[in-house]
C-alpha positions in Angstrom: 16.2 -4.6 9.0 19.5 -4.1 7.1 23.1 -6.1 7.8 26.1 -5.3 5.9 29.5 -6.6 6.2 32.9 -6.6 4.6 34.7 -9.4 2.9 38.6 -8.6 2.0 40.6 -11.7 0.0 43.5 -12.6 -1.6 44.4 -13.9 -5.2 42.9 -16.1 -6.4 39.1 -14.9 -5.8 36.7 -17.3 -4.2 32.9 -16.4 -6.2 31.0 -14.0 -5.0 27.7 -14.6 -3.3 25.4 -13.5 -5.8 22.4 -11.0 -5.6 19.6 -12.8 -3.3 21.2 -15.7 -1.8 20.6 -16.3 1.9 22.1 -14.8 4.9 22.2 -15.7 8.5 23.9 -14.0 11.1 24.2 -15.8 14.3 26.0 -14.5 17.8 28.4 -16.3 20.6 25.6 -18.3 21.5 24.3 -19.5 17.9 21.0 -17.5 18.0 19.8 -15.9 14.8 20.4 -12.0 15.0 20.1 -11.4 11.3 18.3 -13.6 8.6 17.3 -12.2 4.9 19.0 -11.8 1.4 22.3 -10.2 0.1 20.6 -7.0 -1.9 24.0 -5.6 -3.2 27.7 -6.9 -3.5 30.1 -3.8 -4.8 33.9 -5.0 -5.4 36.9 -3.0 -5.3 40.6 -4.4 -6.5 43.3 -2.6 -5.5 46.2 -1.2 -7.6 48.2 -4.8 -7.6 45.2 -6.7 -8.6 46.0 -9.5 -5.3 43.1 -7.8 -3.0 39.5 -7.6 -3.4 36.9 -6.4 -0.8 33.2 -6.6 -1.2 30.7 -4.6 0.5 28.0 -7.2 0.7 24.4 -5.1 1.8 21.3 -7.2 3.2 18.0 -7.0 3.9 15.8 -9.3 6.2 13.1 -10.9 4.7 10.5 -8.4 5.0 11.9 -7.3 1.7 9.7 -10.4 -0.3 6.3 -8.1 0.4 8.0 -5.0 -1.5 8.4 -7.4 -4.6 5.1 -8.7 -4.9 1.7 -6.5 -6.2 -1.6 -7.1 -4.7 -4.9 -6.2 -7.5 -8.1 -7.6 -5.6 -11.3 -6.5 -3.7 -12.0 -7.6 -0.2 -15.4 -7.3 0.8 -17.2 -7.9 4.1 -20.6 -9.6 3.4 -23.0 -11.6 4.5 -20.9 -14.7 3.2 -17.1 -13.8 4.9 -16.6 -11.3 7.5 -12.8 -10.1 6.2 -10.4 -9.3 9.2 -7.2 -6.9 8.8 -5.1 -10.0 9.3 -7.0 -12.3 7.1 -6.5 -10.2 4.2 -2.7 -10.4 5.7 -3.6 -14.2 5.3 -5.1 -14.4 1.7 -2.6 -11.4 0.0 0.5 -14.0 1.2 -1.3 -16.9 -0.2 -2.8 -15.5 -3.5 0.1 -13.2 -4.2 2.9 -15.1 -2.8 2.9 -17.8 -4.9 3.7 -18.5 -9.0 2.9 -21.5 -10.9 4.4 -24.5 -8.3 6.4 -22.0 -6.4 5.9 -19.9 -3.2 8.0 -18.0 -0.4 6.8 -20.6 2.0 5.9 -17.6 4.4 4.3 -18.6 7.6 1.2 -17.1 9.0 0.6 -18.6 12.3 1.5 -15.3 14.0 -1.2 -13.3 11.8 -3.7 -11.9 14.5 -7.4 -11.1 13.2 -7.0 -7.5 14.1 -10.3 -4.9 13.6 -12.7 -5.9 10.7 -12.2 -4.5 7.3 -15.6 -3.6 5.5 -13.8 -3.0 2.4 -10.7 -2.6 1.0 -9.9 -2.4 -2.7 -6.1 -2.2 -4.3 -5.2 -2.0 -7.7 -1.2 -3.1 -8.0 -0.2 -2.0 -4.6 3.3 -3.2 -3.3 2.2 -5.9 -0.8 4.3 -4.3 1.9 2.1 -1.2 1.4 -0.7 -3.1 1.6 0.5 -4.6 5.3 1.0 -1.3 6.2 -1.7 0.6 5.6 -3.7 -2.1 7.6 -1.1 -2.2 10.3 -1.7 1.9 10.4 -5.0 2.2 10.9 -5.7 -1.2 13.0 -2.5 0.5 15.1 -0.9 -3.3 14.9 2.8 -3.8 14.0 3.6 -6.4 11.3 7.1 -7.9 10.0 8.9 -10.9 8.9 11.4 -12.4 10.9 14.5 -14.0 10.3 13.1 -17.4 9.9 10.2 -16.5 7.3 7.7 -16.2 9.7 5.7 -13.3 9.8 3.8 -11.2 12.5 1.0 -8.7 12.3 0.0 -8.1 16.3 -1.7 -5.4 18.0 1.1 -2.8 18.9 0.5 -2.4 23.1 1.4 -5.9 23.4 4.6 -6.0 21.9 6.7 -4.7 24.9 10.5 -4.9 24.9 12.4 -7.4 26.7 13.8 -5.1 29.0 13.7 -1.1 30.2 15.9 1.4 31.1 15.9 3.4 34.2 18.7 5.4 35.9 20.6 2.6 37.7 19.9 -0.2 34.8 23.7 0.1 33.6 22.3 -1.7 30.0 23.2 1.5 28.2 25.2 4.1 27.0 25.5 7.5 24.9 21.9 8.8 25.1 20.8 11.5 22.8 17.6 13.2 22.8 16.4 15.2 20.1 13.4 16.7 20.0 12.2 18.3 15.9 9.0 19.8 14.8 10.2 18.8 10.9 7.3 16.6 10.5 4.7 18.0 12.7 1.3 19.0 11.9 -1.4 20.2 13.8 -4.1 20.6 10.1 -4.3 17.9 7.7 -5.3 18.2 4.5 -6.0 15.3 2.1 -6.5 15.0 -1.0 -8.2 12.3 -2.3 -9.6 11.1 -6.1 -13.3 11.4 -6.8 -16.4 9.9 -4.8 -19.3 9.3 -6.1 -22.2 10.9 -5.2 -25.9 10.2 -4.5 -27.9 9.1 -7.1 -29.5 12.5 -8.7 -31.9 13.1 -11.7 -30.8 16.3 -13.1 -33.8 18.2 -15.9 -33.3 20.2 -18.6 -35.8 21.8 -21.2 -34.5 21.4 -24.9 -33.9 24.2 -27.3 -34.6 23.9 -30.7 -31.9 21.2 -32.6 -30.0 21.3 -29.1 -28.4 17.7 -28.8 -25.7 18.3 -25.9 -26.8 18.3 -22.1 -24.1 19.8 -19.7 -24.7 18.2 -16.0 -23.8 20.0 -12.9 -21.2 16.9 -12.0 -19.2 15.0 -14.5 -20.5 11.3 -14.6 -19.8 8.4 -12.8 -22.4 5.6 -14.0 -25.6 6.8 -15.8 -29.0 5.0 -14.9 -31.9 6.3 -17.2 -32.5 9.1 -19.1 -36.0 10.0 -19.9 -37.8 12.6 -22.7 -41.0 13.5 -21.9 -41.1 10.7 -19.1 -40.6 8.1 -21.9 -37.4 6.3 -21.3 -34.9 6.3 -23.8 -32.1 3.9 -24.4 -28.6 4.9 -22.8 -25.0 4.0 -24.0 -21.4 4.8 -23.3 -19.7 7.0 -25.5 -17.4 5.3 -28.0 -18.2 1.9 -26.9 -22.2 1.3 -27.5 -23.9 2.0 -30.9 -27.7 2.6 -31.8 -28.4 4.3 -28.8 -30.7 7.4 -28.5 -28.6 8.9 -25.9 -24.9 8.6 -24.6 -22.5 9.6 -21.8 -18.5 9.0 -20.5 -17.5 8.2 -17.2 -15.7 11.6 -15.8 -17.4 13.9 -18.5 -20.1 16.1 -17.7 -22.1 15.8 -20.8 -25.4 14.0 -21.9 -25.3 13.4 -25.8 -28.3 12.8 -28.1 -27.6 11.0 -31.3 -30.9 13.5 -32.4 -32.2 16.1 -31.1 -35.6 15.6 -28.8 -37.1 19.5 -30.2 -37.9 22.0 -29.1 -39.1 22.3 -25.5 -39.0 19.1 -24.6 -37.6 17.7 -20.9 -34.7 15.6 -21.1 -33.8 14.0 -17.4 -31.0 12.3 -16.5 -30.6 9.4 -13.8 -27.4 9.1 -12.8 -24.7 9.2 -10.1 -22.1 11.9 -10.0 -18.3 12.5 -9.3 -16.9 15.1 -7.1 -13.8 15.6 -6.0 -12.5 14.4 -2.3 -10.9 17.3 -0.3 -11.1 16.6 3.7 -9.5 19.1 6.5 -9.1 17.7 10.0 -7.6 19.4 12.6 -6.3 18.9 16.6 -7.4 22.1 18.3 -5.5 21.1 21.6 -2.4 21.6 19.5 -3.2 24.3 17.6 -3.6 26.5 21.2 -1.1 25.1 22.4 1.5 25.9 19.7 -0.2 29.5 19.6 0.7 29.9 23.1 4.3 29.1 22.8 5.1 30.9 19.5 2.3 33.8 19.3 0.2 34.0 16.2 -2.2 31.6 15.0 -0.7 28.5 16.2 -1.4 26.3 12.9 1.0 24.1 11.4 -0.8 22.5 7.6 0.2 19.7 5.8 -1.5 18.0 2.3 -1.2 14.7 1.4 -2.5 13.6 -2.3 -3.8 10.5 -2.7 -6.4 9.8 -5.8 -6.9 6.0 -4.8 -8.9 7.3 -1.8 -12.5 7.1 -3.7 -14.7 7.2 -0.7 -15.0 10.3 2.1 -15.2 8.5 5.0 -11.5 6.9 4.2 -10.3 10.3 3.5 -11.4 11.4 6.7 -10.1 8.0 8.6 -6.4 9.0 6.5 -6.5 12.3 8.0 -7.0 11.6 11.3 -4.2 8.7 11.2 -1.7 11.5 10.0 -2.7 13.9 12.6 -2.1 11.2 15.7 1.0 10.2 14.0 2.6 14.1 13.7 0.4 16.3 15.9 2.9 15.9 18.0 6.5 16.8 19.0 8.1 13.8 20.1 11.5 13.3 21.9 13.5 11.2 19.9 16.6 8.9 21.4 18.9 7.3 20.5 21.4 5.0 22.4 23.6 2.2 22.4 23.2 -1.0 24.5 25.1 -4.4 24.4 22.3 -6.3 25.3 20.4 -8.1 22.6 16.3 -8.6 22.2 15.8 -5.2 20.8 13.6 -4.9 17.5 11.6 -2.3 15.5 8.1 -2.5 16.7 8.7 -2.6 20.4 7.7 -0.3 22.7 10.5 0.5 25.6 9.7 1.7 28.8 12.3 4.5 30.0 12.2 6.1 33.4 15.6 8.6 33.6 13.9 11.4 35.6 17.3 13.4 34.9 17.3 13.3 31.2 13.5 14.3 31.6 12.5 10.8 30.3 9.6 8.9 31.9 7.6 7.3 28.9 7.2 4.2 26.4 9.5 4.9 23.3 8.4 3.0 19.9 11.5 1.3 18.4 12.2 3.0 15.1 15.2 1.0 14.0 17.8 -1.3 15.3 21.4 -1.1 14.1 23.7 -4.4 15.1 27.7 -3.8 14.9 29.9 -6.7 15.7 33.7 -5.9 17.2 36.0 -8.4 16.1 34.0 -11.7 16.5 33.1 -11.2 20.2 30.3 -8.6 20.9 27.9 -7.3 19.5 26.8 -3.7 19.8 23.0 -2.1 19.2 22.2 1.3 18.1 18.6 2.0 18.8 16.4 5.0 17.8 13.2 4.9 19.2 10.3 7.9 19.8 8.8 9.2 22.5 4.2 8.8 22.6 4.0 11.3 25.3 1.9 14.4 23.7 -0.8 10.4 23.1 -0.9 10.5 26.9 1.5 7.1 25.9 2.4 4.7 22.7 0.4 2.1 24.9 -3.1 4.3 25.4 -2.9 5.6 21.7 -2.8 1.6 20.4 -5.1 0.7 22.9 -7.4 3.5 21.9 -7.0 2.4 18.5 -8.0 -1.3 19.2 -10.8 -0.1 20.8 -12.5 1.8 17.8 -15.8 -0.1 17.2 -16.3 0.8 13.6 -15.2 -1.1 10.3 -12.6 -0.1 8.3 -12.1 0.7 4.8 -9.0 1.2 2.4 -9.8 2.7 -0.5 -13.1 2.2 -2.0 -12.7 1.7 -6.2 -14.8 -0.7 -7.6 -13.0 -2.1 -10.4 -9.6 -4.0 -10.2 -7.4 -4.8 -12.5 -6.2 -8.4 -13.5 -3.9 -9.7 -15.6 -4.7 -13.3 -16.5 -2.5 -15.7 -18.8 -4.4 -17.8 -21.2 -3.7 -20.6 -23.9 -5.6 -20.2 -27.0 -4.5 -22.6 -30.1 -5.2 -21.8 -33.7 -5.4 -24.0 -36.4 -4.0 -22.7 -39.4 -4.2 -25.2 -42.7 -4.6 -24.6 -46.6 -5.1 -26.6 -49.8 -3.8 -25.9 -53.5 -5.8 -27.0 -56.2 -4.5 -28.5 -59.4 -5.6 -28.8 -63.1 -5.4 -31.6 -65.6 -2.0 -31.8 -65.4 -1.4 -32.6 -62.3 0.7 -29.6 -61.6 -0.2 -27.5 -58.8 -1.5 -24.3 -59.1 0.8 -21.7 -59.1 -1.9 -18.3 -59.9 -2.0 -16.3 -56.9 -6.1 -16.1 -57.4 -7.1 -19.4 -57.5 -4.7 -20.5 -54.3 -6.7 -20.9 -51.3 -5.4 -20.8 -47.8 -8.3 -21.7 -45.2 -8.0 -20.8 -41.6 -9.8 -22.6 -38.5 -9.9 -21.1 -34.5 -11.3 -22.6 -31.4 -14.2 -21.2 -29.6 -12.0 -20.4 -27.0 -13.9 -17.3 -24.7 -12.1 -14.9 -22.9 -13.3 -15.6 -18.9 
């Protein structure tokens, strides 16, 4: 959620609040309607230099996850079972904090949600992080205006109140309806997978020391000549190996050739590229029948973190119940406050050709002169899901694990103290003078046996 306001002085200038400092809006009655952190202040002076306005722009404090990268790898195991929320849970505590300071963020509200079997991210914004989780666990998650954050299964989070006809709590309703993001084929593209472990032959020519592999390579295992095994290193990195390979390249290399004839064989596990194509049939006849021809709307999305099929797959089916769809689309203006982005809205205006649950897409407050404030709400329509509360339930419902992304190596940067001891010693002749010839100075130099963990 966003706020903005305007500030207009006189000479002399009061300070500005600076960038980040704390809002709060309140109402008539002294509730909280907006809480978060000033994210822009422009100034303008006018001509005679007496008037300043600012333009102060907020954000709500859902903002803090966009600020904060998440690098680690969750993995269900015999020892912890990891749930969507207590990844939720264990991002805010292990990326939320620095040295003796954290954003004092408060979990109570973090349901479990489905299992995760494994979920790997490398750097990702921590409000990515929530949600992609929230996505495919079809839970709703946010920060509210007092720190306090909530990741909750999506069917429960009904609105305060409805409209109907007769309701009188609102006003101006439009309805759009837009195909601009629909899609009825999916196509995603994902990085590379790896594949099952193979043990590709080949038959050696005469002084022939390079071995092309049908997939490039993503960890090599053995390599054999003749059925003797032969020692295997990585390319640039190993030394006094007999044989070598590089992750991504599809060549075996021998440091000398094996001769003539002989039967070089490779244990190893390849890469191949992730390309999955789901479709919703239903759709695709039914936009045929409506506009003639072959009915198909196609859409690609490119993601090379996606390193395992079965999350390519899960990706493409989330887009396809997200925008196989043509939604209705309103938006309308109410006085009455409780309204937030998440909720689902039940509607019932038979004349307007509204009877559904509408999703809450955004929430815009405006306050006239100090004594009312006004909503703006767009919210969207789940009607082609047979309902926004079926589609979450359906979603809760889903029996299998989840996984986001499936890399097995994450990167992270540590910060370590290391102290060198740095000391020399001149020598001097009969004299007693010290020695001054740059060959027989001596500087000696001492280091700890510090180990990189």
């Amino acid at each position: 959620m966003v706020c903005s306001f305007q500030m207009i002085e006189r000479a002399p200038f009061s300070a500005v609040f600076g960038i980040g400092s704390a809002v709060e809006v309140k109402n008539n009655a002294g509730a909280i309607i907006f809480g978060g952190t000033i994210d822009s202040n422009p100034k303008t002076i006018d001509d005679s230099g007496e008037v300043r306005t600012t333009r102060v722009q907020c954000v709500d404090y859902s903002q803090i996850a966009d600020r904060h990268l998440v690098s680690y790898a969750y993995v269900s195991d015999i020892a912890r079972t990891w749930y969507a929320g207590t990844i939720i849970k264990d991002v805010v505590e292990r990326f939320f904090s620095y040295a003796d300071a954290s954003e004092n963020i408060d979990v109570t509200n973090v349901a479990d949600g489905p299992v995760i079997e494994k979920a790997v991210f490398n750097y990702i914004p921590a409000s990515q992080v929530f949600s992609e989780l929230a996505d495919l666990a079809g839970f709703v998650w946010y920060i509210d205006f007092e720190k306090r954050m909530y990741f909750f299964d999506s069917s429960s989070n009904a609105a305060p109140f409805g409209l109907t006809s007769a309701s009188e709590n609102w006003r101006d309703m439009r309805i759009t309806e837009s195909r601009e993001q629909y899609r009825n084929r999916q196509i995603v593209v994902g990085g590379n997978s790896l594949t099952e472990e193979r043990d590709d032959s080949f038959v050696a020519e005469a002084d022939q020391k390079l071995f092309v592999l049908p997939f490039k390579v993503g960890t090599a295992l053995h390599v054999y000549v003749d059925t003797v095994e032969k020692t295997l290193g990585i390319n640039g990195l190993d030394e006094g190996k007999e044989f070598y390979w590089s992750y991504g390249s599809p060549t075996l290399t021998a440091e000398t050739a094996p001769g003539a004839g002989k039967v070089v064989k490779l244990e190893y596990k390849g890469l191949f590229p992730i390309l999955i194509t789901e479709e919703n049939s239903a759709e695709i006849m039914a936009r045929r029948a409506i506009e003639g021809g072959t009915g198909v709307y196609e859409a690609i999305a490119d993601d090379t973190s996606i390193s395992l099929q079965e999350t390519g797959v899960m990706f493409a089916l989330a887009y396809l119940r997200k925008y196989s769809t043509i939604p209705k689309t309103i938006e309308f203006g109410t006085d009455t406050a409780g309204l937030r982005a998440g909720q689902l809205i039940a509607v019932n205006i038979p004349e307007l050709d509204l009877t559904d649950d509408f999703l809450i897409e955004s929430v815009n407050i405006k306050d006239y002169g100090g004594r009312i404030n006004r909503y703006k709400i767009n919210a969207v329509s789940g009607e082609a899901l047979g309902g926004w509360l079926d589609f979450f339930n359906s979603l809760a419902r889903q029996s299998q694990n989840l996984r986001l992304y499936d890399d097995e190596q994450v990167g992270i940067l540590r910060e370590n103290a290391e102290t060198i001891n740095v000391s020399d010693a001149a020598e001097t002749d009969n004299t007693g003078k010290p020695e001054s010839r740059t060959d027989l100075a001596r500087a000696d130099f001492g280091e700890t046996d510090w180990v990189h963990p």
